[in-house]
N, CA, C and O atoms as CSV, one atom per row, in Angstrom:
chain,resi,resn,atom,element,x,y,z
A,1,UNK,N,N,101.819,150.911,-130.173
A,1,UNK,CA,C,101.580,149.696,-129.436
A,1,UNK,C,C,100.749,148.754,-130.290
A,1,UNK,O,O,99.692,149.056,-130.843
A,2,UNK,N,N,101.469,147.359,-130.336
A,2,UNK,CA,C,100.352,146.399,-131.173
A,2,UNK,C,C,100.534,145.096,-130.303
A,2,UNK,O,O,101.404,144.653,-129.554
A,3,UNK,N,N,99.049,144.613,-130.850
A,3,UNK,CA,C,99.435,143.494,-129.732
A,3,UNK,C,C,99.522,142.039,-130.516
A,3,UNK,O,O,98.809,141.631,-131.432
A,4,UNK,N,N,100.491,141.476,-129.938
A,4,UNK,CA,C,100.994,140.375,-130.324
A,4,UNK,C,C,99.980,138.515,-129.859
A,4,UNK,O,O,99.479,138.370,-128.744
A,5,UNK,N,N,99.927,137.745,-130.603
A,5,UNK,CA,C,99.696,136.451,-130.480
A,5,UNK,C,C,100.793,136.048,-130.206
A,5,UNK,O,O,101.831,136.441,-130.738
A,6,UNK,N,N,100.676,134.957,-129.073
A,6,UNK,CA,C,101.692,134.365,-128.304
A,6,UNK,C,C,100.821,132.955,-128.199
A,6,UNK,O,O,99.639,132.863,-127.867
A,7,UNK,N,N,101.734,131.867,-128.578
A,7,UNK,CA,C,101.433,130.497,-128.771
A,7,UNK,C,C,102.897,129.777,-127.831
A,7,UNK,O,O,104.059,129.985,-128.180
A,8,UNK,N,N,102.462,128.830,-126.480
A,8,UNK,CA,C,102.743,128.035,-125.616
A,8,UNK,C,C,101.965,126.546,-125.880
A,8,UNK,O,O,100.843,126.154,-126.203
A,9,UNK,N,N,103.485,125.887,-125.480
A,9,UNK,CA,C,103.114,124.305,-126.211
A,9,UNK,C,C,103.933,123.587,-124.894
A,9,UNK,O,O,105.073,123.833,-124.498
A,10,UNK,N,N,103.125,122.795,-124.463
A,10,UNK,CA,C,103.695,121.695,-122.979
A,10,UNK,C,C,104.737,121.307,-123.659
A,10,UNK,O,O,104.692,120.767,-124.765
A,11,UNK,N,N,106.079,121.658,-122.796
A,11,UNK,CA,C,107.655,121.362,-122.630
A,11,UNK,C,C,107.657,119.878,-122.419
A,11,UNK,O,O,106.673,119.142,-122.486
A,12,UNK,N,N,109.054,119.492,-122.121
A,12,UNK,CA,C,109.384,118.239,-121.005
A,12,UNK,C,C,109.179,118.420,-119.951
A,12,UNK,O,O,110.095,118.955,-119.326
A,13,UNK,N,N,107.737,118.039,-119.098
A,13,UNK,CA,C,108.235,117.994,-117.459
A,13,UNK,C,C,108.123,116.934,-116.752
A,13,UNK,O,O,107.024,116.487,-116.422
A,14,UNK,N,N,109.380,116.331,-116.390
A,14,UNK,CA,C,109.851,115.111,-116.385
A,14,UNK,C,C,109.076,114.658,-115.199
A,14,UNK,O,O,108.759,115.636,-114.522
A,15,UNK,N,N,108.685,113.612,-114.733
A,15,UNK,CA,C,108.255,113.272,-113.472
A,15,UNK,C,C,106.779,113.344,-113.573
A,15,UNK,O,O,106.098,113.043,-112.593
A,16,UNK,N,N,106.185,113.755,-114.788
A,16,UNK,CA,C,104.509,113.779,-114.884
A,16,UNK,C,C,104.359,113.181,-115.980
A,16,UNK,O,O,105.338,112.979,-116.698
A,17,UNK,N,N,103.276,112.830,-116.290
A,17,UNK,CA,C,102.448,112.376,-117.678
A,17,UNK,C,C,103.105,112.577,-118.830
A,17,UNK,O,O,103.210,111.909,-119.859
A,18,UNK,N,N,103.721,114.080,-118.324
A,18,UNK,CA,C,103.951,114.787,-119.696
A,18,UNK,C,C,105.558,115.159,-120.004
A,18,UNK,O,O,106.004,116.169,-120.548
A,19,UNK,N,N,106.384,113.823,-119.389
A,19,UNK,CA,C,107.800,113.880,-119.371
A,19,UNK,C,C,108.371,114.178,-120.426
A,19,UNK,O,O,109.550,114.517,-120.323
A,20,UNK,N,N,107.557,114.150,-122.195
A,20,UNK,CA,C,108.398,113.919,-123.290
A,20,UNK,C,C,107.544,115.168,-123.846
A,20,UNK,O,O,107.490,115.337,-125.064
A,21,UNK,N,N,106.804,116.141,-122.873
A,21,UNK,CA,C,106.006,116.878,-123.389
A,21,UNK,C,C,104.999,116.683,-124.605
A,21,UNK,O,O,105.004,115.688,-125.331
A,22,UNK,N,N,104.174,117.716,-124.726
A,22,UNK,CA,C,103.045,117.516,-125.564
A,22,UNK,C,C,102.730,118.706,-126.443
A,22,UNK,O,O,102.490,119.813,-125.962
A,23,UNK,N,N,102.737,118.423,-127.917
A,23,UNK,CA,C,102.500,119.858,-128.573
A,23,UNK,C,C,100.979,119.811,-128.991
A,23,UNK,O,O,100.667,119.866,-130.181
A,24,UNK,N,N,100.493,119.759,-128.472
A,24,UNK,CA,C,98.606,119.444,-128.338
A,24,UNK,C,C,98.244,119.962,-127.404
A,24,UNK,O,O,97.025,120.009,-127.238
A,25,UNK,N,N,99.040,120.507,-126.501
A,25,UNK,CA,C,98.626,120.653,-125.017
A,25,UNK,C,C,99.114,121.902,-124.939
A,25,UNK,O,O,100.312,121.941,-125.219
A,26,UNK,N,N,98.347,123.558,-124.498
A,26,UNK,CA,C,98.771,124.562,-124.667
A,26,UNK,C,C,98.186,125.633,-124.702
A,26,UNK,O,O,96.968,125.598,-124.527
A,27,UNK,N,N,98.784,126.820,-124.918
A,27,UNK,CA,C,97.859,128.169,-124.182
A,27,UNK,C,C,98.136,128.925,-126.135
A,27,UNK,O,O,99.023,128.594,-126.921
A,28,UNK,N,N,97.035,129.933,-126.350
A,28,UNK,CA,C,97.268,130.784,-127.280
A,28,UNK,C,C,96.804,132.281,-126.084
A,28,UNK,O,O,95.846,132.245,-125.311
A,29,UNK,N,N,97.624,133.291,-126.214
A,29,UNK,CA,C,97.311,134.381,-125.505
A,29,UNK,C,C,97.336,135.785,-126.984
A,29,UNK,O,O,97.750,136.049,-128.112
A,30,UNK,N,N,96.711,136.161,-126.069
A,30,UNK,CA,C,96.429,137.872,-127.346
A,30,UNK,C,C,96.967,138.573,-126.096
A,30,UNK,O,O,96.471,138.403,-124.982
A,31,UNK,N,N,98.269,139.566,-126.410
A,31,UNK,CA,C,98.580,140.543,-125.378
A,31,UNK,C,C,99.658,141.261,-126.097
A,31,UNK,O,O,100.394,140.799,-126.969
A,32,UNK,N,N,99.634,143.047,-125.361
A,32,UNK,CA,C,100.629,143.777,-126.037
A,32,UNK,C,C,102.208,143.080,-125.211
A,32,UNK,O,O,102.180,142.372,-124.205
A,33,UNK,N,N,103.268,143.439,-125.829
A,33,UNK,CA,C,104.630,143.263,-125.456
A,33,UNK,C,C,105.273,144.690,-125.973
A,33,UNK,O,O,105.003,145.528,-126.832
A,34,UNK,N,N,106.207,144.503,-125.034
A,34,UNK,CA,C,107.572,145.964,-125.537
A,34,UNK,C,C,108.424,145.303,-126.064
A,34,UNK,O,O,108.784,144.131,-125.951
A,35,UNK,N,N,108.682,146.003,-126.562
A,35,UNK,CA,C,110.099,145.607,-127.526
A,35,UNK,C,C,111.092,145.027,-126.868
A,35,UNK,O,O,112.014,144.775,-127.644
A,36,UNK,N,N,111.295,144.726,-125.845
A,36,UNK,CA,C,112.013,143.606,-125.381
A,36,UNK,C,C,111.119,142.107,-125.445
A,36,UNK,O,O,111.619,141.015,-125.172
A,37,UNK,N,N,109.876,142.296,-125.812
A,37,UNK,CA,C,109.188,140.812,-126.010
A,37,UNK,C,C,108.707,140.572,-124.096
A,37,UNK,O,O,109.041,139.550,-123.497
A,38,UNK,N,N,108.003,141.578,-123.497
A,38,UNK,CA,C,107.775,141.572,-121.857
A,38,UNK,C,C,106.345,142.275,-122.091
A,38,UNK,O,O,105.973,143.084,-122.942
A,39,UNK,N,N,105.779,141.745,-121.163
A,39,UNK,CA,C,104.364,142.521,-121.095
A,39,UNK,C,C,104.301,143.813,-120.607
A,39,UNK,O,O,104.809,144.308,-119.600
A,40,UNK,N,N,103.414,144.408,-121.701
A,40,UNK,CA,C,103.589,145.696,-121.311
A,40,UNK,C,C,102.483,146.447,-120.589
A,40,UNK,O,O,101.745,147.244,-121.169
A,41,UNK,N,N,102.427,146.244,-119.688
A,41,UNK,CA,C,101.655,146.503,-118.446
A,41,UNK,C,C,100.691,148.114,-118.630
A,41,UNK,O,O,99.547,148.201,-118.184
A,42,UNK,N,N,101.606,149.654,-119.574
A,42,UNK,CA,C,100.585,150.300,-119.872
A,42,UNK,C,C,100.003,149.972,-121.271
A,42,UNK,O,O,99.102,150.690,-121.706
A,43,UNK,N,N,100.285,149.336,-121.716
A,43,UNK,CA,C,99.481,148.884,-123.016
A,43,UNK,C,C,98.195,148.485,-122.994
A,43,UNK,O,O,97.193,148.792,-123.639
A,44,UNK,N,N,98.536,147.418,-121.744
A,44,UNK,CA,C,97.378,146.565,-121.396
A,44,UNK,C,C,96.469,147.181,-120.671
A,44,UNK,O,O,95.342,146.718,-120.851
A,45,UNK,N,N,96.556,148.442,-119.578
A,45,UNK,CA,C,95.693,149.387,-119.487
A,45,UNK,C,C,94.723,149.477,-120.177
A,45,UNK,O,O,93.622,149.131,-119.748
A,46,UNK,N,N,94.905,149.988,-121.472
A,46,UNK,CA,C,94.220,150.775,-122.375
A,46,UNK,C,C,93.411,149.214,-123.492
A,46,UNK,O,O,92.646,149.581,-124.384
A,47,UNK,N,N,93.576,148.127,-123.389
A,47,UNK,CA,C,93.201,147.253,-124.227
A,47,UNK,C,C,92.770,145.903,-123.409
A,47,UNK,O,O,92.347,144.831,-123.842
A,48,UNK,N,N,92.923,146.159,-122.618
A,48,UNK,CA,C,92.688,144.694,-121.719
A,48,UNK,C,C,91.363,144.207,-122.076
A,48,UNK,O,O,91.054,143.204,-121.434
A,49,UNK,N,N,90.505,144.605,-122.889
A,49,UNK,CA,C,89.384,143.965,-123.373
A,49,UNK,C,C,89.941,143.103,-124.622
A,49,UNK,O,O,89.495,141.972,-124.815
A,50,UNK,N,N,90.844,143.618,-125.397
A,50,UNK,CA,C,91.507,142.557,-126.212
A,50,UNK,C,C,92.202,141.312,-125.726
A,50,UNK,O,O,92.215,140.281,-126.398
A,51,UNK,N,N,92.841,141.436,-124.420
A,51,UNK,CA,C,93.513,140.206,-123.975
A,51,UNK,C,C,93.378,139.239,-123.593
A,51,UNK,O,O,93.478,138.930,-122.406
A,52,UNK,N,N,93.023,138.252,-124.831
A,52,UNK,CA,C,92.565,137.213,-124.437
A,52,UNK,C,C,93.633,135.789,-124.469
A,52,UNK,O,O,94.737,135.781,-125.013
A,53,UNK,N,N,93.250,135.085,-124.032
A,53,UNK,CA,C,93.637,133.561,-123.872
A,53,UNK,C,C,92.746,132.647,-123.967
A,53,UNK,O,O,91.563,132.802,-123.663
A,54,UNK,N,N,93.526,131.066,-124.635
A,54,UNK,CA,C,92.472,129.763,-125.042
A,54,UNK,C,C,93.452,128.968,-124.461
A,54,UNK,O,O,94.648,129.126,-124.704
A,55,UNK,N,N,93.039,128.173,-123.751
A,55,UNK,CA,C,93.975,126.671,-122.969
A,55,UNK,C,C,93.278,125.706,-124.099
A,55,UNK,O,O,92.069,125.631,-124.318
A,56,UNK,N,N,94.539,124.836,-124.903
A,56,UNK,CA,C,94.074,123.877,-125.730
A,56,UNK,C,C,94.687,122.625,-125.269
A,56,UNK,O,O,95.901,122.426,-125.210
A,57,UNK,N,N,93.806,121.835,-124.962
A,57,UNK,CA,C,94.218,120.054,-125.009
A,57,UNK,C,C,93.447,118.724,-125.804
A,57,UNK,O,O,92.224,118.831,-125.896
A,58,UNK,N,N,93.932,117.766,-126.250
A,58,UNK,CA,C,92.886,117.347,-127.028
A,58,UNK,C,C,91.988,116.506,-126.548
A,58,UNK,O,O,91.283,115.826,-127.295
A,59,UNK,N,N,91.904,116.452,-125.028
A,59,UNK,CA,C,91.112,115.892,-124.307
A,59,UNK,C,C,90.146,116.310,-123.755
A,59,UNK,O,O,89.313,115.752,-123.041
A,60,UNK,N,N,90.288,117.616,-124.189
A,60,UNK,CA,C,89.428,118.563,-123.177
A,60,UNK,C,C,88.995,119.714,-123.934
A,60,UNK,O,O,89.799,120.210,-124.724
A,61,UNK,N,N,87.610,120.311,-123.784
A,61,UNK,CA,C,87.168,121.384,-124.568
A,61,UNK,C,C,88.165,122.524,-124.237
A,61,UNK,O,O,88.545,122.638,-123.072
A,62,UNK,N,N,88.764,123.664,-125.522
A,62,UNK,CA,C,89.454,124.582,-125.087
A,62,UNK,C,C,88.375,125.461,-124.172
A,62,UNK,O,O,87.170,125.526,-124.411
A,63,UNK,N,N,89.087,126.146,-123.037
A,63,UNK,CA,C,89.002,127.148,-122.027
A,63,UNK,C,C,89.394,128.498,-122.816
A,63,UNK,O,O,90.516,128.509,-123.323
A,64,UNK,N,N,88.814,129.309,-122.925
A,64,UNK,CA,C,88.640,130.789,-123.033
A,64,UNK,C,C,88.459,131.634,-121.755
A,64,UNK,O,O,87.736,131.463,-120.774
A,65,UNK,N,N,89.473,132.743,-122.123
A,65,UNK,CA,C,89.658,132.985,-120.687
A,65,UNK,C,C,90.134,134.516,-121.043
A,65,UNK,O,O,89.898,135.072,-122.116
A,66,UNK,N,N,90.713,134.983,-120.149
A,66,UNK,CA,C,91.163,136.708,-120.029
A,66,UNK,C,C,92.735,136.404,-119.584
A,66,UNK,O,O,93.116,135.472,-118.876
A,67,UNK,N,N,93.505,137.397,-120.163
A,67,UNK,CA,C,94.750,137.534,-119.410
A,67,UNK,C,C,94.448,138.751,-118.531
A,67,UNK,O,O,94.010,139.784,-119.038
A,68,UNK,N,N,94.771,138.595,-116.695
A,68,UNK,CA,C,94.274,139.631,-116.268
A,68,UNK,C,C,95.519,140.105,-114.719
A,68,UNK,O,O,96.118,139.306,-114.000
A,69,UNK,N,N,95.534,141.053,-114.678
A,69,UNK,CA,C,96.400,141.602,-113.626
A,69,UNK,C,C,95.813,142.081,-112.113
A,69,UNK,O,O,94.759,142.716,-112.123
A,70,UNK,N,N,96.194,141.915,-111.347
A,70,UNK,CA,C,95.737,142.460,-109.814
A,70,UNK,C,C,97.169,142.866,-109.527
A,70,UNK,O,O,98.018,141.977,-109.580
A,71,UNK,N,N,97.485,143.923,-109.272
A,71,UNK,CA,C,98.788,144.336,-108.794
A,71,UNK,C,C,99.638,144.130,-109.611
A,71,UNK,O,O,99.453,144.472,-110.779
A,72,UNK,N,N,100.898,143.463,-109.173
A,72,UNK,CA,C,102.123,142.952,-109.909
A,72,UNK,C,C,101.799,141.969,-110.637
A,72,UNK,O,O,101.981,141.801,-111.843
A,73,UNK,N,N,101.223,141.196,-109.736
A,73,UNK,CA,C,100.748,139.811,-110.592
A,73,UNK,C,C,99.879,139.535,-111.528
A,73,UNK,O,O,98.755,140.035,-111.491
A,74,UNK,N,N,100.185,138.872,-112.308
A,74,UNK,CA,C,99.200,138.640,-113.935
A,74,UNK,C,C,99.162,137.337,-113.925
A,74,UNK,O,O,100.136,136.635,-113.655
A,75,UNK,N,N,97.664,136.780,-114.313
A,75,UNK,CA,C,97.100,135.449,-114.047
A,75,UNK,C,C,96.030,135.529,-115.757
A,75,UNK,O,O,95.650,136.439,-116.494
A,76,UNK,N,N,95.881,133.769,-115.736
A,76,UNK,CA,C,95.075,133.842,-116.720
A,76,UNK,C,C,93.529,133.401,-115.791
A,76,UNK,O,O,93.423,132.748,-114.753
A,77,UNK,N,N,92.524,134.016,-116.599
A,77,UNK,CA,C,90.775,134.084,-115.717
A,77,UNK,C,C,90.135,133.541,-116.623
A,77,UNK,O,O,89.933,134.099,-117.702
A,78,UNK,N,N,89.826,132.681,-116.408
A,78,UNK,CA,C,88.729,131.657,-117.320
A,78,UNK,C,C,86.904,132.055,-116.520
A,78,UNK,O,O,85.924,131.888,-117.246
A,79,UNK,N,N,86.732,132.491,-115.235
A,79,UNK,CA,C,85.842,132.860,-114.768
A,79,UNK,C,C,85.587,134.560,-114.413
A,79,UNK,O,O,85.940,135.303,-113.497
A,80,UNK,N,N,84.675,134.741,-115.826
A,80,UNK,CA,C,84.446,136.898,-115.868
A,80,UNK,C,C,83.788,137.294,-114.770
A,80,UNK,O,O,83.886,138.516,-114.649
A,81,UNK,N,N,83.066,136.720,-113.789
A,81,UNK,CA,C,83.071,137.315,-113.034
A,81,UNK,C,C,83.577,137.530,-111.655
A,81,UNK,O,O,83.061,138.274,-110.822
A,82,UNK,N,N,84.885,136.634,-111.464
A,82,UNK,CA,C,85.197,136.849,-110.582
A,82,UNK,C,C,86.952,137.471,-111.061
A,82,UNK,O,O,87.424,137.519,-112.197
A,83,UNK,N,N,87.517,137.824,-109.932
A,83,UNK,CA,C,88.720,138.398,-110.432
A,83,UNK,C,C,89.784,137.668,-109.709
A,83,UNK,O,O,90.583,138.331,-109.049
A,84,UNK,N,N,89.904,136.195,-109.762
A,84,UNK,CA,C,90.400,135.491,-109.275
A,84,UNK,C,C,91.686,134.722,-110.250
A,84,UNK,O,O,91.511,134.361,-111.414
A,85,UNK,N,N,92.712,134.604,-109.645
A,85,UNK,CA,C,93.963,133.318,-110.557
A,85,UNK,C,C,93.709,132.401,-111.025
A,85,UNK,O,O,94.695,131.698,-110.804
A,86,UNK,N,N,92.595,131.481,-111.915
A,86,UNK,CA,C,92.669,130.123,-112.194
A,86,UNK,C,C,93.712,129.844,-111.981
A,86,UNK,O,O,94.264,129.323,-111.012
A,87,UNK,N,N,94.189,130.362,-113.360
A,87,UNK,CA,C,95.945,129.734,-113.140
A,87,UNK,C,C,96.470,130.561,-112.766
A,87,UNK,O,O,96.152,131.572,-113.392
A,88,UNK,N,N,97.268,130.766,-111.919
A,88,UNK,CA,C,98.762,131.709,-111.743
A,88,UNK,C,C,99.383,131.457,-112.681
A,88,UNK,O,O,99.076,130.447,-113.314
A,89,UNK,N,N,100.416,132.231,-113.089
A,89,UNK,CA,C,101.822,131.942,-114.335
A,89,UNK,C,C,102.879,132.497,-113.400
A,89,UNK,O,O,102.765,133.700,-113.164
A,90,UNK,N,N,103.849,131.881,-112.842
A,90,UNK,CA,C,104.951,132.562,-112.431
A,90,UNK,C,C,105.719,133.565,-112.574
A,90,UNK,O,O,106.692,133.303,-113.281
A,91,UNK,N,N,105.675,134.667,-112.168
A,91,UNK,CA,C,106.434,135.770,-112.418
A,91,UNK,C,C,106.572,136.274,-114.251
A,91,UNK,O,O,107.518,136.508,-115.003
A,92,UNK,N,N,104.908,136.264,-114.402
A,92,UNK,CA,C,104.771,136.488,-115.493
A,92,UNK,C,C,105.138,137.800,-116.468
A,92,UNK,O,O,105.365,138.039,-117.654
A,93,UNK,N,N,105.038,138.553,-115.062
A,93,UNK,CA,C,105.023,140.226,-115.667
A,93,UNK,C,C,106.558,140.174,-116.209
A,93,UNK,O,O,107.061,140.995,-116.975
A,94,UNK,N,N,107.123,139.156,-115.707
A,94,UNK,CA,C,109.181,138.985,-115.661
A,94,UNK,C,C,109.372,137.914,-116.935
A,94,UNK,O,O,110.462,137.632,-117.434
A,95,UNK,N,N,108.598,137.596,-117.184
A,95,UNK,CA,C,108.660,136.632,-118.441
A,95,UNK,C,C,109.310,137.706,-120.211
A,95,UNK,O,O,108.953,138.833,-120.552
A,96,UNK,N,N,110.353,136.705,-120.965
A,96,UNK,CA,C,110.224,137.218,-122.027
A,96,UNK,C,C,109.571,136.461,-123.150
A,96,UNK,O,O,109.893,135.287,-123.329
A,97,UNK,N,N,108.731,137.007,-123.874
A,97,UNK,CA,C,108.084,135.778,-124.964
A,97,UNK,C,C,108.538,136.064,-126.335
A,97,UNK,O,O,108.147,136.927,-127.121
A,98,UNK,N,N,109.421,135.183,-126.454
A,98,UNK,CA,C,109.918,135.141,-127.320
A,98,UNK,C,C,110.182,133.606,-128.275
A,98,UNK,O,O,109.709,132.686,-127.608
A,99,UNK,N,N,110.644,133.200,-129.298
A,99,UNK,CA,C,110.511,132.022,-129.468
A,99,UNK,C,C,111.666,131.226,-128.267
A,99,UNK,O,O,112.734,131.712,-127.895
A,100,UNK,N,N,111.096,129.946,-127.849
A,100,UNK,CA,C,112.145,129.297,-127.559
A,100,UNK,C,C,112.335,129.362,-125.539
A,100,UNK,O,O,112.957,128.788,-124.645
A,101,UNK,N,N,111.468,130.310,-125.698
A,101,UNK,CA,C,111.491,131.058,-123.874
A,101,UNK,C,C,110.521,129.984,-123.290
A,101,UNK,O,O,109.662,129.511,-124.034
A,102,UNK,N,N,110.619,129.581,-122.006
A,102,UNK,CA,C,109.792,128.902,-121.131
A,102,UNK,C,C,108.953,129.770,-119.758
A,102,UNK,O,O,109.251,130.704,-119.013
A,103,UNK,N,N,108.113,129.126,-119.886
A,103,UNK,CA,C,107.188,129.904,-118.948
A,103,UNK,C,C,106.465,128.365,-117.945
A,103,UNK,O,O,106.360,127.230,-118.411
A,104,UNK,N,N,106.136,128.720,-116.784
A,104,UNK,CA,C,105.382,128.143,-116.297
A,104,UNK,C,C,104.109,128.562,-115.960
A,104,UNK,O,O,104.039,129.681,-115.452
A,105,UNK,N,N,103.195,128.008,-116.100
A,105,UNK,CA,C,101.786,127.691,-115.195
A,105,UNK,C,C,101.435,126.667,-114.663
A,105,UNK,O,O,101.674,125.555,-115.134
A,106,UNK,N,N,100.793,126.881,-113.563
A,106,UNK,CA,C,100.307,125.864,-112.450
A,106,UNK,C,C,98.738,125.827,-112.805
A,106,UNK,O,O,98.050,126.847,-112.822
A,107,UNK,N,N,98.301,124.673,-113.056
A,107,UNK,CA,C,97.589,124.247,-113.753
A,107,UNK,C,C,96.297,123.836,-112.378
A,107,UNK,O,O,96.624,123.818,-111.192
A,108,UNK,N,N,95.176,123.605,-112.755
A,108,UNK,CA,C,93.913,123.604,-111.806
A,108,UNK,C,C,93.885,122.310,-111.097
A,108,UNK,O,O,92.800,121.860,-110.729
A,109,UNK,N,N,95.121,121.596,-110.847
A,109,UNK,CA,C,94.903,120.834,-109.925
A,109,UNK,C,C,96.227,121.255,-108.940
A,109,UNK,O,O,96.739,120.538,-108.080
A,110,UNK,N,N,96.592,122.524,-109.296
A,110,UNK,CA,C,98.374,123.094,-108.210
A,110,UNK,C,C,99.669,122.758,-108.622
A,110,UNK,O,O,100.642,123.153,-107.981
A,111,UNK,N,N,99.845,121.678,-110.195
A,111,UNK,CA,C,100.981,121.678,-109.930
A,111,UNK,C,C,101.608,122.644,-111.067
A,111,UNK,O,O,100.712,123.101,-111.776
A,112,UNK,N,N,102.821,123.053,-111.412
A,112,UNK,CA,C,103.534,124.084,-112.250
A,112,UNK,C,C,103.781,122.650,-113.497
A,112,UNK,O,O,104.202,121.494,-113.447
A,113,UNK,N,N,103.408,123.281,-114.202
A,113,UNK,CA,C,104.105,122.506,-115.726
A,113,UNK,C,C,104.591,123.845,-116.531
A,113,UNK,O,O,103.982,124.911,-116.618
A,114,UNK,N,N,105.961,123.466,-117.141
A,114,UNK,CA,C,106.624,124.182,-118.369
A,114,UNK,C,C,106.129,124.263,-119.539
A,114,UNK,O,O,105.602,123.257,-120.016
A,115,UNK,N,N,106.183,125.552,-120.328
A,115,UNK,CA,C,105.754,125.319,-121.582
A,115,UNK,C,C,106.433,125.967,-122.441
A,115,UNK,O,O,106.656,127.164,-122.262
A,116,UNK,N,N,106.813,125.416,-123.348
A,116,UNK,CA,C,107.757,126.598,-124.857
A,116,UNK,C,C,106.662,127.650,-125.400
A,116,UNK,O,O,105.481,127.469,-125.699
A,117,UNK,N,N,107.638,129.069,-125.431
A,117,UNK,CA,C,106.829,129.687,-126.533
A,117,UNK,C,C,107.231,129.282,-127.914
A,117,UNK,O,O,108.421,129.389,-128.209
A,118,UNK,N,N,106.407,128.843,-128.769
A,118,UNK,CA,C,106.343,128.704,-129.840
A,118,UNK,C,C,105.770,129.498,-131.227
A,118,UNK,O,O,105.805,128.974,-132.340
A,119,UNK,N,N,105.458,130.293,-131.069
A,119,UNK,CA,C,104.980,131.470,-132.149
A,119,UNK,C,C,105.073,132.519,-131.446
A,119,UNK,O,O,105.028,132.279,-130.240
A,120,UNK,N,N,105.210,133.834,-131.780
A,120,UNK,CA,C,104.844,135.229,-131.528
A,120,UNK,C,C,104.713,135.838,-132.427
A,120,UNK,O,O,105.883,136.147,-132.656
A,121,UNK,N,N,103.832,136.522,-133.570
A,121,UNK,CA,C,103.194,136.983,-134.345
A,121,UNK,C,C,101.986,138.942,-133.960
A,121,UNK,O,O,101.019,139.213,-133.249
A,122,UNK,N,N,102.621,139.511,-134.660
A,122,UNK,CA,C,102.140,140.408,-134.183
A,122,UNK,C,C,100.475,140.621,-135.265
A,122,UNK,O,O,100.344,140.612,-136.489
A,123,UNK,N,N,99.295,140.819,-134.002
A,123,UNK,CA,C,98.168,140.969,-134.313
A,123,UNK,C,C,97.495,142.191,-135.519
A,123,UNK,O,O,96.286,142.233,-135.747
């Protein structure tokens, strides 16, 4: 098991600010994957102190945060002591990251914006 860097860059999402998308605007995550490029849920067992995440925009100081699971669901936690969703990511555990794959997160004011994976690099 190794764990991979995963780099997300704001898509087109048409109807917001960010219709023509933004590659300034974006998540870097540290997390294991299986060889299908899917989170690998016992990996992360055993390392979840490695799994981290940075929300980057250039307007805004990056957010450091945890990639973290409650059940099925996997959320990114910018606040350690609570064990709460900042963001949700949609059916993340179902996500493949791979180049070129889209993912959503709903961002701290509720709404879902798209984002490309753009790197995956193993750590």
């Amino acid at each position: 098991m190794s764990l991979s860097r995963i780099v997300m860059r704001l898509a087109r999402n048409p109807g917001t600010e960010f219709a023509g998308g933004d590659d300034h605007r974006g998540y870097a995550l540290t997390a294991p994957l299986t060889e299908e490029g899917l989170l690998d849920a016992a990996a992360y067992a055993k390392v979840k102190g490695e799994c981290v995440v940075r929300r980057f925009a250039p307007d805004e100081d990056a957010a450091d945060g945890r990639l973290a699971r409650k059940g099925e669901r996997w959320f990114f936690d910018y606040d350690e002591g609570e064990d709460i969703d900042d963001e949700p990511v949609h059916r993340l555990g179902e996500h493949r990251f791979a180049l070129g794959e889209y993912v959503t997160v709903t961002d701290e004011a509720g709404r879902p914006l798209t984002y490309k994976v753009m790197e995956v690099t193993p750590v």
